[in-house]
C-alpha positions as CSV (number, residue, x, y, z in Angstrom):
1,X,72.4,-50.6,135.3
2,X,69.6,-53.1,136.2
3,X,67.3,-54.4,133.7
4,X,63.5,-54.0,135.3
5,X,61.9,-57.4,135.5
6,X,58.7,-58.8,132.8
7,X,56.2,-59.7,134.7
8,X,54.9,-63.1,134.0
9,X,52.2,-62.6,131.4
10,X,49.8,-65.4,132.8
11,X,49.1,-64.1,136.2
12,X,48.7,-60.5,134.3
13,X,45.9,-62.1,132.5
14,X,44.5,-63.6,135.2
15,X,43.9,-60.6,137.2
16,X,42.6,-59.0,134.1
17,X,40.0,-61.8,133.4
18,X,38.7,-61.4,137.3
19,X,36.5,-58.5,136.0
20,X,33.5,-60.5,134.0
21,X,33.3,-57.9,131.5
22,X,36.9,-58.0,130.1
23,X,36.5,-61.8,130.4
24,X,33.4,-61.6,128.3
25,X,35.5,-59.5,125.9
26,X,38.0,-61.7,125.9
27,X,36.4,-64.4,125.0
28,X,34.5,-62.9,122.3
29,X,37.6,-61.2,120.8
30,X,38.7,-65.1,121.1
31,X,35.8,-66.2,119.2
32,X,35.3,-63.6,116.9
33,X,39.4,-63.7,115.3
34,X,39.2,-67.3,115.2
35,X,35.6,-67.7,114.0
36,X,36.3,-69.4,110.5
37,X,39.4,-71.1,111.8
38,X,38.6,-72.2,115.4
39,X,41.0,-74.2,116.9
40,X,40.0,-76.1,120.0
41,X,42.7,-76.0,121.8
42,X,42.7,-72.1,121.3
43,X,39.0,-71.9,122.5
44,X,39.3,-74.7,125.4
45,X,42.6,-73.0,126.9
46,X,40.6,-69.4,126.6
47,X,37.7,-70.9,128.5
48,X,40.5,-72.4,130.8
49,X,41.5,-69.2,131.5
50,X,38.6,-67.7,132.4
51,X,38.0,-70.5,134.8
52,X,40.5,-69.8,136.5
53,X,39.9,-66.0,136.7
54,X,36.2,-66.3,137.8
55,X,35.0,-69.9,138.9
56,X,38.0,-71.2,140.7
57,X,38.1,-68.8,143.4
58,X,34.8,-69.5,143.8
59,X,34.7,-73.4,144.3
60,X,36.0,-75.9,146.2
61,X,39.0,-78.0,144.9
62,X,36.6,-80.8,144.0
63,X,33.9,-78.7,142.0
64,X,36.7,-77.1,139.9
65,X,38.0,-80.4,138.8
66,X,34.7,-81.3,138.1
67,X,33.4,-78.0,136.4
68,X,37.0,-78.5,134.3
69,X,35.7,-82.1,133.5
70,X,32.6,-81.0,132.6
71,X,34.2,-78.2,129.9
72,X,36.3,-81.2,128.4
73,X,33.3,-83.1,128.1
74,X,31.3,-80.7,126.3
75,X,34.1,-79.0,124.0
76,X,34.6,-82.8,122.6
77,X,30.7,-83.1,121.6
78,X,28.7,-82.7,118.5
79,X,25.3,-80.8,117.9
80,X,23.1,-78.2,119.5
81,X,23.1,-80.1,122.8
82,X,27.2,-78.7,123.4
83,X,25.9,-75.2,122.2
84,X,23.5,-75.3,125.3
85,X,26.2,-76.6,127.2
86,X,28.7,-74.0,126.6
87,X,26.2,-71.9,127.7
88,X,24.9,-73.5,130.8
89,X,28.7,-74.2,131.7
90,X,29.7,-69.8,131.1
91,X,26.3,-69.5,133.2
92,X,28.2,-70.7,136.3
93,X,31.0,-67.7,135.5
94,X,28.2,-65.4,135.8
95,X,28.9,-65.1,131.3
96,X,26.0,-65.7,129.0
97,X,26.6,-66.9,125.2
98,X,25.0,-64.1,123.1
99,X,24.4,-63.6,119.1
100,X,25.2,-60.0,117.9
101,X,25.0,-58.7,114.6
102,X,28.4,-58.4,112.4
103,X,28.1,-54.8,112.0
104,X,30.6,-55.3,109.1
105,X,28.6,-57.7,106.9
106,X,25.7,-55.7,105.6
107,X,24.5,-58.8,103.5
108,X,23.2,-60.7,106.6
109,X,21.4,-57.6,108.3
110,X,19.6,-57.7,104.7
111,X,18.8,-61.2,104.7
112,X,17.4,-61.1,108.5
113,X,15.5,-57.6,107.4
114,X,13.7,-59.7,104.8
115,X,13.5,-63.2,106.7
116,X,11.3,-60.9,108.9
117,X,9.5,-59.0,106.6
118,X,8.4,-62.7,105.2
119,X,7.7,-63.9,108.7
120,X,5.7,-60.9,109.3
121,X,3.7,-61.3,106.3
122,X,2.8,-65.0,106.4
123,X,1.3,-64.4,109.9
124,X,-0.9,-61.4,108.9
């Protein structure tokens, strides 16, 4: 009897990640389990991957490095300027860094409710 062969799970996610919409998932699923306990290395080889799914096929040996460079760069920063980075840097993808709301924490749609309510009223 012969034993069917795995295939290698890297290149499976790979070609998954070439659709931007289950690369945006991904990365957001990324985010999102990981959100109070981010690791870096989890988040930089996530970003890696979808690199390699949807901006390497699309640049020349040289601008890959230097895209790659770039990501390094950024993920070791501090502040709101890396925030704008990340998001200039999944621009390239063809990704965009969104906010949605946690559908499963009623408390903060409350507080935004009511930071708007006061925001409404002081400019009324």
């Amino acid at each position: 009897m012969t034993i069917p062969k795995s295939v290698p799970y890297h290149p499976y996610k790979i070609s998954k990640l070439k659709d931007p919409t289950y690369s945006a998932g991904y990365l957001t699923e990324i985010f999102e389990e990981e959100a109070g306990d981010l690791e870096l290395g989890i988040m930089r080889k996530a970003l890696r991957d979808v690199f390699e799914a949807l901006g390497e096929p699309n640049m020349s040996e040289e601008d890959a490095k230097l895209h790659l460079e770039r990501l390094d760069n950024l993920l070791s920063g501090e502040g709101t300027a890396t925030i704008y980075a990340l998001a200039n840097w999944l621009k390239l993808l063809g990704l965009k860094l969104t906010v949605a709301v946690d559908e499963g924490d009623e408390k903060i749609v409350a507080n935004v409710t009511e930071l708007a309510e006061v925001g409404n009223a002081r400019s009324g």
